[in-house]
VEXNU-901497 format. One record per residue: x, y, z of N, C-alpha, C in turn. Coordinates in steps of 0.1 Angstrom, whole numbers, padded with zeros to 4 digits, always signed. Layout:
VEXNU-901497
XYZXYZXYZ
...
This chain:
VEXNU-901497
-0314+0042+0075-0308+0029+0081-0295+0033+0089
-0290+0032+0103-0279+0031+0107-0270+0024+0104
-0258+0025+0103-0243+0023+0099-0245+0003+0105
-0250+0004+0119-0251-0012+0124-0262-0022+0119
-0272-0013+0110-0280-0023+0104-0276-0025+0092
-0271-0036+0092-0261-0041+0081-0274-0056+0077
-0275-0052+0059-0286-0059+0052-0283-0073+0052
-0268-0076+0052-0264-0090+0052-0260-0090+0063
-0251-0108+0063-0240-0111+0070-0230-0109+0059
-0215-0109+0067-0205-0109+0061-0203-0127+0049
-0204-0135+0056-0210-0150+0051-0214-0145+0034
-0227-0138+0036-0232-0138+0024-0230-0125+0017
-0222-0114+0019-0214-0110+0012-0204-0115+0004
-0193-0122+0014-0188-0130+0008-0189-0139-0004
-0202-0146-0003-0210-0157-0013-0215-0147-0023
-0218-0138-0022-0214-0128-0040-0209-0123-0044
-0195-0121-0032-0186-0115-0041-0181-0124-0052
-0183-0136-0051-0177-0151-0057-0182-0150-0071
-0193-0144-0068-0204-0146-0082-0198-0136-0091
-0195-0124-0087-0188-0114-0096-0182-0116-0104
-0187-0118-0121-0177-0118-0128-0166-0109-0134
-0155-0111-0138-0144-0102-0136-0130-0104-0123
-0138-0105-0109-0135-0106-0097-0123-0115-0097
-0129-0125-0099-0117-0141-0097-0104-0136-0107
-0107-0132-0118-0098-0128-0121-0087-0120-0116
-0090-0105-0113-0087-0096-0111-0076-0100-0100
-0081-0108-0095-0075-0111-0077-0067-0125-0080
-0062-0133-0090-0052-0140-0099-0039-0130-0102
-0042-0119-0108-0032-0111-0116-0029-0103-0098
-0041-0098-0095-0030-0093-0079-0021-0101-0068
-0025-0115-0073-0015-0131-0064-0004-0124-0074
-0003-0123-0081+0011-0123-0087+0020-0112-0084
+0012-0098-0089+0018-0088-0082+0023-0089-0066
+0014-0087-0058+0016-0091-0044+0033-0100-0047
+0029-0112-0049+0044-0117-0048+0053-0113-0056
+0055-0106-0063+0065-0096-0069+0067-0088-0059
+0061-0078-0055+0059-0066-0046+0069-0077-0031
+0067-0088-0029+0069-0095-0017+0083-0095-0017
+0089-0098-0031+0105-0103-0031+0108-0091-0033
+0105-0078-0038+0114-0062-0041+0114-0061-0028
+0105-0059-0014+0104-0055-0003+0119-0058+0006
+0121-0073+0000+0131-0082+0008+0144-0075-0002
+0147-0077-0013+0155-0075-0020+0165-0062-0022
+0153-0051-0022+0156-0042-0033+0166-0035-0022
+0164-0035-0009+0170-0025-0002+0185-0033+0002
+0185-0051+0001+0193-0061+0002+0203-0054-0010
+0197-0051-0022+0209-0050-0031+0218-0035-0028
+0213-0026-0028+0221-0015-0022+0229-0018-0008
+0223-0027-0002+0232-0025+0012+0242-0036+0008
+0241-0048+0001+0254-0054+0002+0262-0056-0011
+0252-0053-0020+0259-0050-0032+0265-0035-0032
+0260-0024-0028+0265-0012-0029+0268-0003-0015
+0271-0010-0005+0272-0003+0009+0267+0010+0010
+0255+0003+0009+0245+0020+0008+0245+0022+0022
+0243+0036+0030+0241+0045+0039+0229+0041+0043
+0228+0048+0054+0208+0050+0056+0204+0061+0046
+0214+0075+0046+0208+0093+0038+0204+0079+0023
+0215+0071+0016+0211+0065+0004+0196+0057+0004
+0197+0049+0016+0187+0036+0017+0172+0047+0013
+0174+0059+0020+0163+0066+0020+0158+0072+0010
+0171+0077+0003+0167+0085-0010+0160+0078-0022
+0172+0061-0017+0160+0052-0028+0147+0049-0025
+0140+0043-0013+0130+0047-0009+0118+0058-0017
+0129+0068-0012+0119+0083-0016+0117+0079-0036
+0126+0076-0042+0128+0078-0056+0115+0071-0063
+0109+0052-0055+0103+0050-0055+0090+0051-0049
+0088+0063-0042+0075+0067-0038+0074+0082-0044
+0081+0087-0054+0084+0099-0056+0066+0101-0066
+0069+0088-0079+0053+0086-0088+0044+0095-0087
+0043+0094-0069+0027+0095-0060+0024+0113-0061
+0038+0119-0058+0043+0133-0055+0037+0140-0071
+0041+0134-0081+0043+0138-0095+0032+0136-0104
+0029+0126-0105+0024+0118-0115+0007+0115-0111
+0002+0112-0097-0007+0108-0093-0023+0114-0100
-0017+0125-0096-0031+0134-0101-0034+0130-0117
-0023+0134-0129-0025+0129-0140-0030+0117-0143
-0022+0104-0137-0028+0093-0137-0044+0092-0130
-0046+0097-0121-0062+0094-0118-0071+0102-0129
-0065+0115-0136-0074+0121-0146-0075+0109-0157
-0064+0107-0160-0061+0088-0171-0069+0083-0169
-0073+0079-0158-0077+0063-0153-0095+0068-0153
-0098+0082-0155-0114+0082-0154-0114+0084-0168
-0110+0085-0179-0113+0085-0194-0105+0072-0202
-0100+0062-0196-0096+0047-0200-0104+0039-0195
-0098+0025-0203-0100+0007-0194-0092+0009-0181
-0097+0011-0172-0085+0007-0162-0078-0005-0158
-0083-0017-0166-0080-0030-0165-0063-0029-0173
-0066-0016-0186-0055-0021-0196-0045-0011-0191
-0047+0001-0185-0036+0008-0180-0028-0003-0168
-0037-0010-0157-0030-0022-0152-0019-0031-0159
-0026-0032-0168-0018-0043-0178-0006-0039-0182
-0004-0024-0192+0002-0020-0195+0013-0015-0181
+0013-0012-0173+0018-0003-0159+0027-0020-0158
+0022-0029-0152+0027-0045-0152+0040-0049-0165
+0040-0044-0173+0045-0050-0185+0061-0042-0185
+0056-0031-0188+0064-0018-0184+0078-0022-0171
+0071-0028-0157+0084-0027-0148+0088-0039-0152
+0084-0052-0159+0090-0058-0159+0105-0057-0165
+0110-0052-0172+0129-0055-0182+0130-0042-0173
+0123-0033-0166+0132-0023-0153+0139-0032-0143
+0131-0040-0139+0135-0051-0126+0146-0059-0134
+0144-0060-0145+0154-0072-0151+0168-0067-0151
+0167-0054-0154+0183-0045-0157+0192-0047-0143
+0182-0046-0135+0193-0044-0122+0203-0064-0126
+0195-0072-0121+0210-0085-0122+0215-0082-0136
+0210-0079-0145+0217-0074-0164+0231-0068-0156
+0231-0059-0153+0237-0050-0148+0250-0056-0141
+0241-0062-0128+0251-0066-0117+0261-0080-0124
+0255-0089-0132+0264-0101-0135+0275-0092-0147
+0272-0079-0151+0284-0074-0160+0292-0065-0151
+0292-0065-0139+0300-0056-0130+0295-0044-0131
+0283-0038-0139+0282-0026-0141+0270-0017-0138
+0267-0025-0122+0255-0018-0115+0259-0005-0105
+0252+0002-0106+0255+0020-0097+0244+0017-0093
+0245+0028-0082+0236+0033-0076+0230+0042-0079
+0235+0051-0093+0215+0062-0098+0210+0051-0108
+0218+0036-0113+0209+0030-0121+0196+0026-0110
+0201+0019-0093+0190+0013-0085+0178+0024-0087
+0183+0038-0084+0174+0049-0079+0163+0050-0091
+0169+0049-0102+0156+0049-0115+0153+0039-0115
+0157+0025-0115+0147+0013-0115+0138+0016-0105
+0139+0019-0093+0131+0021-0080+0120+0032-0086
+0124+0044-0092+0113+0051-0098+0106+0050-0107
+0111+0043-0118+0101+0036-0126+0092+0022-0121
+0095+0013-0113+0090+0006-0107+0080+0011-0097
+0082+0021-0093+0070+0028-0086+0063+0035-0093
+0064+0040-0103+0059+0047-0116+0039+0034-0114
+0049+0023-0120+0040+0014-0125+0032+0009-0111
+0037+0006-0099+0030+0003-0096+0020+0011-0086
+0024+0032-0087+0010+0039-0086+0000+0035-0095
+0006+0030-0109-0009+0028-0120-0014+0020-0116
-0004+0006-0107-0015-0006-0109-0025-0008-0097
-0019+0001-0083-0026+0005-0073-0041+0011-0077
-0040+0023-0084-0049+0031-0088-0060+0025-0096
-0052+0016-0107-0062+0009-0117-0069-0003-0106
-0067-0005-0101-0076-0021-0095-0083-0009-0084
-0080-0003-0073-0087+0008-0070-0101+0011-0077
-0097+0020-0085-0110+0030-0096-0117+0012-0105
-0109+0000-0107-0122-0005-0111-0129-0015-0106
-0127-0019-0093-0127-0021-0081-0146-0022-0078
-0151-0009-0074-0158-0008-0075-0172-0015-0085
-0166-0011-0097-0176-0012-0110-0176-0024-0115
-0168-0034-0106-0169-0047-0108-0178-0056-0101
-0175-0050-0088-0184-0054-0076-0195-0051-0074
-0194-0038-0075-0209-0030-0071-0204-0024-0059
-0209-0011-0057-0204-0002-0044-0206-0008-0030
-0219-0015-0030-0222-0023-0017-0212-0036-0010
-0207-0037-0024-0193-0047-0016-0178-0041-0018
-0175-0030-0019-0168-0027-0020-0158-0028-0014
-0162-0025+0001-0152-0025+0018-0148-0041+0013
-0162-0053+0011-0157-0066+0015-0148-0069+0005
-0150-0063-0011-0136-0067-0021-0124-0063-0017
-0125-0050-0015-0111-0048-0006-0107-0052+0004
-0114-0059+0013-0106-0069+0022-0103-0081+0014
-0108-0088+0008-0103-0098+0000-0092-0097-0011
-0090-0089-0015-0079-0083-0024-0065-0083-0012
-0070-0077-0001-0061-0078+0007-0057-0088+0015
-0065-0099+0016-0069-0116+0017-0055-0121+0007
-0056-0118-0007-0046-0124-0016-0030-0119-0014
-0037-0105-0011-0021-0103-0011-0014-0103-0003
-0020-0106+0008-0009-0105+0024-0008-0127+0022
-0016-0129+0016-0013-0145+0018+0002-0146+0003
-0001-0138-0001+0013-0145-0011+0020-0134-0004
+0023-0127+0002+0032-0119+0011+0040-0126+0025
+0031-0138+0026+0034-0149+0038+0047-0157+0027
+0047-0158+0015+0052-0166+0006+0065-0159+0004
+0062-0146-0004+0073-0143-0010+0085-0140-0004
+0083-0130+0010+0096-0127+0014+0105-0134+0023
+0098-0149+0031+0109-0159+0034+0116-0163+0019
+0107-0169+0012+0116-0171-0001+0127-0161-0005
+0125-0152-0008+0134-0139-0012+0148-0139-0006
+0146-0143+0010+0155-0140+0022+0166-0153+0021
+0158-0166+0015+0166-0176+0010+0175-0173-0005
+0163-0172-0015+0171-0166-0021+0186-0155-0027
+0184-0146-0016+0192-0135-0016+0204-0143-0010
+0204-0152+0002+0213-0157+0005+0220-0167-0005
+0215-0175-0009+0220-0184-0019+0224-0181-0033
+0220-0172-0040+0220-0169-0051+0223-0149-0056
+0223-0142-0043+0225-0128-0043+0212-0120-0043
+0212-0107-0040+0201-0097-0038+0201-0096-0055
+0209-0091-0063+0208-0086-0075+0198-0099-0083
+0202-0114-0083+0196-0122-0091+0185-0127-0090
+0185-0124-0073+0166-0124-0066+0156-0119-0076
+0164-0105-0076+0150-0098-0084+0146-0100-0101
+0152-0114-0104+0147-0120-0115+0135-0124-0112
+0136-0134-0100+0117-0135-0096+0107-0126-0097
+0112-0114-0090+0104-0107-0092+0098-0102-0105
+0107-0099-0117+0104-0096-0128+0095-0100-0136
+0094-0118-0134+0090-0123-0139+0072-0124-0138
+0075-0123-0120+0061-0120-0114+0051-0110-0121
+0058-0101-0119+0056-0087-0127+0047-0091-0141
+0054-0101-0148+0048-0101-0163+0038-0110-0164
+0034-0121-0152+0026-0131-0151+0015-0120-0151
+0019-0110-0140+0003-0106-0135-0004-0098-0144
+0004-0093-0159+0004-0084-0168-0005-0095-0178
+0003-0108-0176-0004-0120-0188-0021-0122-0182
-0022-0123-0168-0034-0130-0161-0044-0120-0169
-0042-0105-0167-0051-0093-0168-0056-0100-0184
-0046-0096-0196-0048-0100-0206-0059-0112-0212
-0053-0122-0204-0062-0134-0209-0075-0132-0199
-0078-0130-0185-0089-0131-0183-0099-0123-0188
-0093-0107-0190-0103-0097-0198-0106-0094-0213
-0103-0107-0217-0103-0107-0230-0119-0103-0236
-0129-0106-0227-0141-0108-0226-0145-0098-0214
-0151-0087-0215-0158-0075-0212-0163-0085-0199
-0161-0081-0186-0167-0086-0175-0165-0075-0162
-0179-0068-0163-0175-0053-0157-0176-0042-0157
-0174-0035-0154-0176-0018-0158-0160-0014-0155
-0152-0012-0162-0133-0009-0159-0132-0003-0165
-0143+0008-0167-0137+0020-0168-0150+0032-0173
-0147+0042-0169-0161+0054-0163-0168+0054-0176
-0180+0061-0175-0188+0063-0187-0181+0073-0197
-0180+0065-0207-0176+0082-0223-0177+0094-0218
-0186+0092-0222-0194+0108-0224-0191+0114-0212
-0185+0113-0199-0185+0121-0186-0173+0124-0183
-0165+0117-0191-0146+0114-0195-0145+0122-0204
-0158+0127-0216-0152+0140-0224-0161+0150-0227
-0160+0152-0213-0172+0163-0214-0163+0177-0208
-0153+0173-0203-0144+0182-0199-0131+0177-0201
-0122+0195-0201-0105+0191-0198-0103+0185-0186
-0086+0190-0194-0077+0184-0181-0080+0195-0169
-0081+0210-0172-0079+0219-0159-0091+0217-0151
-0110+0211-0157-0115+0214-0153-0119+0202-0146
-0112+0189-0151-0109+0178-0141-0102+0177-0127
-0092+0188-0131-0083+0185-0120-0090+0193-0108
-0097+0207-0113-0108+0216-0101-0115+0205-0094
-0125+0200-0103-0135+0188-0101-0129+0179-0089
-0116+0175-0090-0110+0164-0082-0111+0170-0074
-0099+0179-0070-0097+0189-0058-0105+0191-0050
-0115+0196-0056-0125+0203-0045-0131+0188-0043
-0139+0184-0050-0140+0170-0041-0136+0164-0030
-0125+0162-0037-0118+0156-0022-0113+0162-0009
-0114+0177-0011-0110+0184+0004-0124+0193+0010
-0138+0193+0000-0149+0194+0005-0156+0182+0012
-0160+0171+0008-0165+0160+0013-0158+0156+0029
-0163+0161+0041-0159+0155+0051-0154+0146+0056
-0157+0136+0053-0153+0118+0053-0141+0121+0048
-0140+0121+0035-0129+0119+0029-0116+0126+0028
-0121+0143+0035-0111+0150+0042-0105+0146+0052
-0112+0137+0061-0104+0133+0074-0097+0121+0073
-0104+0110+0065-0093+0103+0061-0088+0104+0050
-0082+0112+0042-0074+0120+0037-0061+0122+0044
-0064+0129+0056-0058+0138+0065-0048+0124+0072
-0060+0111+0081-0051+0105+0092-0043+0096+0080
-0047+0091+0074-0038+0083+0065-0024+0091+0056
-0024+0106+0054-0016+0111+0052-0001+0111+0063
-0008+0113+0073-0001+0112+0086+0006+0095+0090
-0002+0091+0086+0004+0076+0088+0013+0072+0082
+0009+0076+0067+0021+0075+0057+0032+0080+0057
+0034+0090+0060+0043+0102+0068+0056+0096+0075
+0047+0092+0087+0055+0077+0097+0060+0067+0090
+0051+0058+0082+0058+0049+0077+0069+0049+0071
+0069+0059+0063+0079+0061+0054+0093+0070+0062
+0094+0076+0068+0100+0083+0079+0107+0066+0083
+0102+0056+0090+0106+0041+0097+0109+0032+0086
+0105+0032+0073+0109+0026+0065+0126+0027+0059
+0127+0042+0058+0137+0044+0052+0152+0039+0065
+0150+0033+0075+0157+0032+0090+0152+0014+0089
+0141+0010+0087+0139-0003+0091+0147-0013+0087
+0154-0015+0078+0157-0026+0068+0173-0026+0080
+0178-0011+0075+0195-0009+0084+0192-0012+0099
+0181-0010+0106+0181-0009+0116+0179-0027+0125
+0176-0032+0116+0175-0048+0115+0188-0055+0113
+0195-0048+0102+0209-0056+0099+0221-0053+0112
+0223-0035+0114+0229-0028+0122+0228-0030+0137
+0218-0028+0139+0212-0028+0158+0209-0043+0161
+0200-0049+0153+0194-0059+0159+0198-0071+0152
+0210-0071+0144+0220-0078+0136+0212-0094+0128
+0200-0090+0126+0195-0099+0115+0202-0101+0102
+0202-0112+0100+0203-0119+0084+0190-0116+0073
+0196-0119+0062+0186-0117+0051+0177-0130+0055
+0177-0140+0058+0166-0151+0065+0156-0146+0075
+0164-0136+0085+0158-0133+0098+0147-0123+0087
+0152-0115+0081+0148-0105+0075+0135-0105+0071
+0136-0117+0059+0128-0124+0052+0115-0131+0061
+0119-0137+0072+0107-0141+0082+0099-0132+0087
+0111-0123+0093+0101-0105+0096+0090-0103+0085
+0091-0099+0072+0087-0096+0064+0073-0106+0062
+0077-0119+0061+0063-0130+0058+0055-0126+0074
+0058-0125+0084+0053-0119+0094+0044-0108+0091
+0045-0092+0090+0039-0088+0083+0026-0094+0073
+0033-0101+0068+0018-0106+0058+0011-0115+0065
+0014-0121+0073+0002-0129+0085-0007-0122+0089
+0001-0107+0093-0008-0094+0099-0023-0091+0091
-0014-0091+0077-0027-0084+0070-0036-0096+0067
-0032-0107+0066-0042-0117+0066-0056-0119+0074
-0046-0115+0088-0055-0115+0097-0065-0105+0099
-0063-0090+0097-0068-0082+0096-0075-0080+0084
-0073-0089+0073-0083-0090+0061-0093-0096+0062
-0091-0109+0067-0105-0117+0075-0113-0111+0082
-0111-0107+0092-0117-0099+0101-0126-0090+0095
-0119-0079+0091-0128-0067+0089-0140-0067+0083
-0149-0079+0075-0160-0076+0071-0169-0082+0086
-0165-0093+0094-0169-0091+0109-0172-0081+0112
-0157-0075+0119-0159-0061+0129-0164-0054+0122
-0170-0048+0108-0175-0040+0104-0197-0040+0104
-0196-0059+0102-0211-0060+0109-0207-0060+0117
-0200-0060+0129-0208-0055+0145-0209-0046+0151
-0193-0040+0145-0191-0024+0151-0193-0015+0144
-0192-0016+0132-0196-0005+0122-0182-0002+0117
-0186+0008+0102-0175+0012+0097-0167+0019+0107
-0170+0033+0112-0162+0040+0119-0157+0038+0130
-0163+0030+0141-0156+0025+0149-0144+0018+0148
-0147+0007+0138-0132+0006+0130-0121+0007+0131
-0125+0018+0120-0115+0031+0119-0109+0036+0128
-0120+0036+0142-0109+0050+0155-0103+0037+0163
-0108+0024+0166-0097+0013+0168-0087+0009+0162
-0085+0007+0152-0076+0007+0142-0061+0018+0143
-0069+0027+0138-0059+0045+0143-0052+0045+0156
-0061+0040+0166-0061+0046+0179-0050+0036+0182
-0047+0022+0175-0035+0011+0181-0022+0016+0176
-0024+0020+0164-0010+0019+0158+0001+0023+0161
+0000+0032+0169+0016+0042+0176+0018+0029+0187
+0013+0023+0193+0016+0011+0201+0021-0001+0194
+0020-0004+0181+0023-0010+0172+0037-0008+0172
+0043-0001+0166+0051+0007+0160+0063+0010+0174
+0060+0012+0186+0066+0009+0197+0073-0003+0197
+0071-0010+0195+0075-0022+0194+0088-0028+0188
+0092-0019+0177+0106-0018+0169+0118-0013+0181
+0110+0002+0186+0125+0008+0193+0129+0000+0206
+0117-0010+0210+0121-0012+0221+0124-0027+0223
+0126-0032+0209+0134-0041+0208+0149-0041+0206
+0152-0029+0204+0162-0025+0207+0172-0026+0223
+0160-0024+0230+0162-0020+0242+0163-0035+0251
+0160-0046+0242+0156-0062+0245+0164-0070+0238
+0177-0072+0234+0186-0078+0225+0179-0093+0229
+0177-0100+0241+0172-0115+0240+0157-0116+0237
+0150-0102+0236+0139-0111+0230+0132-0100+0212
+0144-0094+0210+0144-0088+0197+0132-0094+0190
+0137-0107+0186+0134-0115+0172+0116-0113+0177
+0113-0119+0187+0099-0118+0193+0088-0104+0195
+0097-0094+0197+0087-0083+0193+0088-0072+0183
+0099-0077+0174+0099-0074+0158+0084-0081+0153
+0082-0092+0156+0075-0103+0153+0061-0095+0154
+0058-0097+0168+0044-0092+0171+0044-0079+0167
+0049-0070+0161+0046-0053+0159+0048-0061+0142
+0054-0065+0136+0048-0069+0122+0034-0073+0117
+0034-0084+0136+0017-0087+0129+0008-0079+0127
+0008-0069+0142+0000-0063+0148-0003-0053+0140
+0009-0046+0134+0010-0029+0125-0002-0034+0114
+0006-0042+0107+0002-0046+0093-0014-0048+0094
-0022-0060+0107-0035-0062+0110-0043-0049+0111
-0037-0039+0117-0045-0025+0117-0044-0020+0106
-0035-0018+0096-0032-0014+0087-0046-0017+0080
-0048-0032+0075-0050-0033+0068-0068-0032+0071
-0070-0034+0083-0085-0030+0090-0086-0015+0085
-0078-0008+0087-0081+0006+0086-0080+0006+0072
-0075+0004+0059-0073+0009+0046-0086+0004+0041
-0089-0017+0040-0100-0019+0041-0113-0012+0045
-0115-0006+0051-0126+0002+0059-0129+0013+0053
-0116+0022+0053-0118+0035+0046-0124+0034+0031
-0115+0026+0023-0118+0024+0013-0133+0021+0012
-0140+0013+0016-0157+0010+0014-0163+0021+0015
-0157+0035+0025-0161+0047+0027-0159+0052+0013
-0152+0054+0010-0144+0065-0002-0150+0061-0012
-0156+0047-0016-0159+0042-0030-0174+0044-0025
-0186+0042-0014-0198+0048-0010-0202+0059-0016
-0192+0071-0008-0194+0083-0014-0184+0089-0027
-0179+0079-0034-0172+0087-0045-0179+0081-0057
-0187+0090-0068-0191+0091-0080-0179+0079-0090
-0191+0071-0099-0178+0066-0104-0173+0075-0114
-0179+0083-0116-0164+0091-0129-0155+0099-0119
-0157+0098-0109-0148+0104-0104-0136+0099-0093
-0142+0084-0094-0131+0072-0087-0112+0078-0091
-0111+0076-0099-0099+0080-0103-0092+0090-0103
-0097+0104-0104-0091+0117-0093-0095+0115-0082
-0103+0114-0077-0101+0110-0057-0091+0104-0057
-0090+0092-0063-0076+0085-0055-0066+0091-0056
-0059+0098-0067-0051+0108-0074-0047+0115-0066
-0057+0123-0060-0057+0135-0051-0058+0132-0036
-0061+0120-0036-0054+0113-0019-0044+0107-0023
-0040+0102-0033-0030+0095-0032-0014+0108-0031
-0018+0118-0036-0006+0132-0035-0007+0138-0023
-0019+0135-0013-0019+0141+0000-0015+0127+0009
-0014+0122+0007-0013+0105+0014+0004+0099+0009
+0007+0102-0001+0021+0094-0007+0027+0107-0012
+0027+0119-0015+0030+0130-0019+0042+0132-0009
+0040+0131+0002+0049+0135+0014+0063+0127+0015
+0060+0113+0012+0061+0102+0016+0083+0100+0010
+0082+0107-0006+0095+0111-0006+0104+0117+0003
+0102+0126+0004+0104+0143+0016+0108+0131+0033
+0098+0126+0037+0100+0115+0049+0112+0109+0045
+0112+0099+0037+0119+0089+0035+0133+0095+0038
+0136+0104+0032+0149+0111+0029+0155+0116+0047
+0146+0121+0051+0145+0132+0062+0147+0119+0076
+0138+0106+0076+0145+0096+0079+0159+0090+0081
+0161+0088+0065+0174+0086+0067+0186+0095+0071
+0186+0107+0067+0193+0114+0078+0191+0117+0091
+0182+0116+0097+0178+0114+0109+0187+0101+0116
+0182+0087+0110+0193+0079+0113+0208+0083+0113
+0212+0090+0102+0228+0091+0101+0231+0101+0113
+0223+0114+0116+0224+0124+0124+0227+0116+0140
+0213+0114+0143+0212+0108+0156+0211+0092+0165
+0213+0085+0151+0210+0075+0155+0197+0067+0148
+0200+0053+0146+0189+0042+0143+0181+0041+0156
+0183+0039+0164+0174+0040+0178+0165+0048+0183
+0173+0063+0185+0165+0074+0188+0157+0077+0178
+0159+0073+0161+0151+0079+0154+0143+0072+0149
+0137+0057+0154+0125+0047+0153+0114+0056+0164
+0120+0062+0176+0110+0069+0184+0102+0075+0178
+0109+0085+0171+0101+0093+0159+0088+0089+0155
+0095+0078+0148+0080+0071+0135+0070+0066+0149
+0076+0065+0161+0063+0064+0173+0055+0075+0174
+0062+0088+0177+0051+0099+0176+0047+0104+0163
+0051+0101+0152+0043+0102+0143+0029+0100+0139
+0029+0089+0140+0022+0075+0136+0011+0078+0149
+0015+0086+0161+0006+0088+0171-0002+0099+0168
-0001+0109+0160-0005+0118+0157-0017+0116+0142
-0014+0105+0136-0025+0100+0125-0033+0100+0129
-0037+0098+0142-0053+0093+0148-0061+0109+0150
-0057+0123+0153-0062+0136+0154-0071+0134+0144
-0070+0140+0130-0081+0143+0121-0089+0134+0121
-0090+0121+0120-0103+0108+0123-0110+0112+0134
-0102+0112+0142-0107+0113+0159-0119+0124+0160
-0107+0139+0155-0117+0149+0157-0133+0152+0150
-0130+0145+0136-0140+0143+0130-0152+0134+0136
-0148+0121+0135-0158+0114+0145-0167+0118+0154
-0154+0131+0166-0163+0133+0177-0172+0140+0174
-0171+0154+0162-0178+0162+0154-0193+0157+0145
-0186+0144+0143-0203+0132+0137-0207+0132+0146
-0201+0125+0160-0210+0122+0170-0217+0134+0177
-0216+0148+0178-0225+0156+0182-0232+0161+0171
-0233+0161+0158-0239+0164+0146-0253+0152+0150
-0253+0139+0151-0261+0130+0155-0271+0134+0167
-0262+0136+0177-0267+0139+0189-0276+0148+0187
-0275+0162+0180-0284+0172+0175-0297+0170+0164
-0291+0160+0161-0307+0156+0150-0314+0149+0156
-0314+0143+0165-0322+0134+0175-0330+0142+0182
C-alpha cells in the first residue's frame, strides 16, 4: 500500500481515538502540564531579568541548565522507561518539580533568592520534565495502537498549544501585578494537578504503559544501551530525522537564549506584550495540530515533513527583521510565532507517527533517549554560545544566526527523501 492510500479518513481516526481507553485521561494530566510549562516559559526568564538583572551569557546559561537533563540523563531515562509503568515515572517526574518551582517565590518573599538557586530549579525542573516528555512519548503508542499514533500526537498537541493560548497571557498579567517570582506559584501548583490527574485516572490498568517483562530483563544496562544506539543511527528514517530535528533544535535554542532580552531590549515589549507573543505561539500549534492529520491524508507523511522543514528558516526571519520595522514589530513577532510554532508542530506530529511505526515497543524508550541526546544534547552548548553571541555582537545580528541555522535543518530530510525517491524509482 502506498503512503497516500490512507485506510481511513482523518474524521474517523479521530472517532477512535475517543474510544481509547486511557487516552482522555492521559491528555487531562497534559492540559495541566502544558499550562504549567505556559506560565515557566513567560516567567522563568521574567524572574532573572527583573528580579536578578540577568545578562543574555546568564539568560543563556539558565536556559542551557534546563535543557542540560536531555545531554546527561536521557539515555538512562529511556533505558528506565522500557523496564517501568511509564504512566508512574510521569507521575512521579510531576510531583518532584513541584516544591522545586515552589522554592523560587520561598526564596524571593525572604530576600534570599540567587541566581545558582534559579539555575538548579531550572535543572531539576527540566530533569522532570525530560521524564514527563519521554513517559507520555514511550506510552503513547501502547495506548493507542501504532496506527494512530501520528493522529494521538497531534491531539496531544491539540491540548497543549490550546492551554498554551491560556497560560502565558495570564502569566504576563500576572507577573505584572503580583511579580515574576510569585507567578511561578501557579505554575507549581499545575505541576501537582497533572501528577494528581495521572494518579486518579490510572488507578485502573487502561493500556499497555509499559513494555513487556520479560524483554525489559532479558538484558543489561550495556546491552541496552548498544541495542538503542545502533537502532537509532542504523534505521534510515529515523537517522534523518534524528539529524533535521537535531539541527532545528540547535537553532532554537541558539534564539531562545536572545529571544526573551531581545523583546524587552530591541523591541521594548512589556511582560503583557510578552505574554501575548507567547499565547500567539500556541495558536500556531493549534493550528498546525488540526491540520496535520488532513495534510497527512492528502499529502502523505513525508511530504509533510519536507514542507514543514523547508518553511522554517522563513519563519524565523521574521524576529530579526522586526527589528528592522520598529512600527510594525508587534505584527511580525506575531505572525513568525504563529507560523514557527504551526510547522513545528506539523513536523514533530508527523515524525513522531514515523518513529513510533517503525520503533519496536520495547524499544520506544531508548529511541527516544537516544534522539532525545542527539536532538536536545546540543541544545545546552547553543543556549550558552547564544547568549554570548548576543553579548559579543549584538541581539540583532545574532537572531540572523538562529536564520541560518534553522535553514540548514532541512539538508538531512531533504537529502534522504531525494535518496527514497530514487530508491522508488528503481523498484518500479
Amino acid at each position: 500500500m502506498s503512503e497516500r492510500q490512507v485506510p481511513e479518513t482523518a474524521t474517523a481516526s479521530l472517532s477512535r481515538l475517543r474510544n481509547k481507553p486511557g487516552f482522555g485521561v492521559l491528555m487531562r494530566s497534559v492540559a495541566f502540564g502544558a499550562f504549567a510549562t505556559g506560565i515557566l516559559n513567560v516567567a522563568d526568564d521574567l524572574v532573572a531579568i527583573y528580579a536578578l538583572n540577568a545578562t543574555a551569557t546568564q539568560i543563556g546559561l539558565l536556559n542551557a541548565a534546563g535543557a542540560a537533563a536531555f545531554l546527561f540523563l536521557a539515555i538512562p531515562a529511556g533505558i528506565m522507561l522500557d523496564r517501568v509503568d511509564r504512566i508512574k515515572a510521569m507521575m512521579w517526574a510531576q510531583l518532584a518539580a513541584g516544591p522545586a518551582i515552589f522554592s523560587v517565590p520561598l526564596s524571593w518573599s525572604l530576600g534570599a533568592l540567587t541566581y545558582p538557586q534559579l539555575v538548579l530549579v531550572s535543572f531539576l525542573v527540566g530533569v522532570a520534565g525530560m521524564l514527563w516528555g519521554m513517559g507520555a512519548g514511550s506510552a503513547l503508542p501502547g495506548i493507542v495502537g501504532r496506527d494512530l499514533a501520528s493522529t494521538a500526537f497531534a491531539r496531544k498537541e491539540t491540548v497543549e498549544t490550546s492551554m498554551g493560548i491560556i497560560s502565558p497571557g495570564l502569566a504576563g498579567v500576572l507577573v505584572a501585578v503580583i511579580s515574576a517570582p510569585f507567578t511561578l506559584i501557579v505554575a507549581g501548583a499545575a505541576n501537582l494537578l497533572a501528577a494528581g490527574t495521572l494518579l486518579w485516572g490510572f488507578r485502573k490498568k487502561t493500556g499497555n504503559t509499559s513494555p513487556p517483562a520479560e524483554t525489559a530483563a532479558r538484558v543489561g544496562f550495556r546491552e541496552s544501551f548498544g541495542e538503542g544506539l545502533h537502532f537509532t543511527l542504523k534505521h534510515p528514517t529515523i537517522r534523518a530525522l534524528v539529524a533535521s530535528s537535531a539541527i532545528s533544535s540547535m537553532g532554537l535554542a541558539f534564539g531562545s537564549a536572545l529571544e526573551t532580552l531581545y523583546f524587552v531590549k530591541v523591541l521594548g515589549f512589556g511582560p503583557q506584550t510578552i505574554g501575548l507573543v507567547i499565547s500567539t505561539i500556541a495558536v500556531g500549534g493549534l493550528l498546525g495540530s488540526l491540520v496535520v492529520p488532513v495534510l497527512v491524508e492528502k499529502l502523505g507523511e513525508y511530504r509533510v515533513l519536507a514542507l514543514s522543514i523547508l518553511f522554517l528558516p522563513l519563519a524565523v526571519a521574521l524576529i530579526p527583521l522586526a527589528g528592522l520595522a520598529p512600527a510594525g514589530a508587534i505584527v511580525l513577532v506575531i505572525c513568525h510565532s504563529v507560523l514557527y510554532n504551526a510547522l513545528m508542530v506539523s513536523y514533530n506530529a508527523t515524525a513522531y507517527g514515523l518513529l513510533a511505526k517503525f520503533t519496536p515497543e520495547e524499544m520506544m524508550g531508548r529511541q527516544q533517549g537516544f534522539r532525545l541526546v542527539f536532538t536536545m544534547g546540543p541544545v545546552p552548548v547553543l543556549g550558552i554560545v547564544g547568549g554570548l553571541a548576543g553579548d559579543a555582537i549584538g541581539l540583532q545580528p545574532a537572531m540572523w544566526i538562529w536564520v541560518g541555522l534553522t535553514a540548514c535543518a532541512g539538508l538531512p530530510l531533504l537529502s534522504f527523501l531525494k535518496n527514497r525517491g530514487r530508491r522508488n524509482q528503481g523498484s518500479t
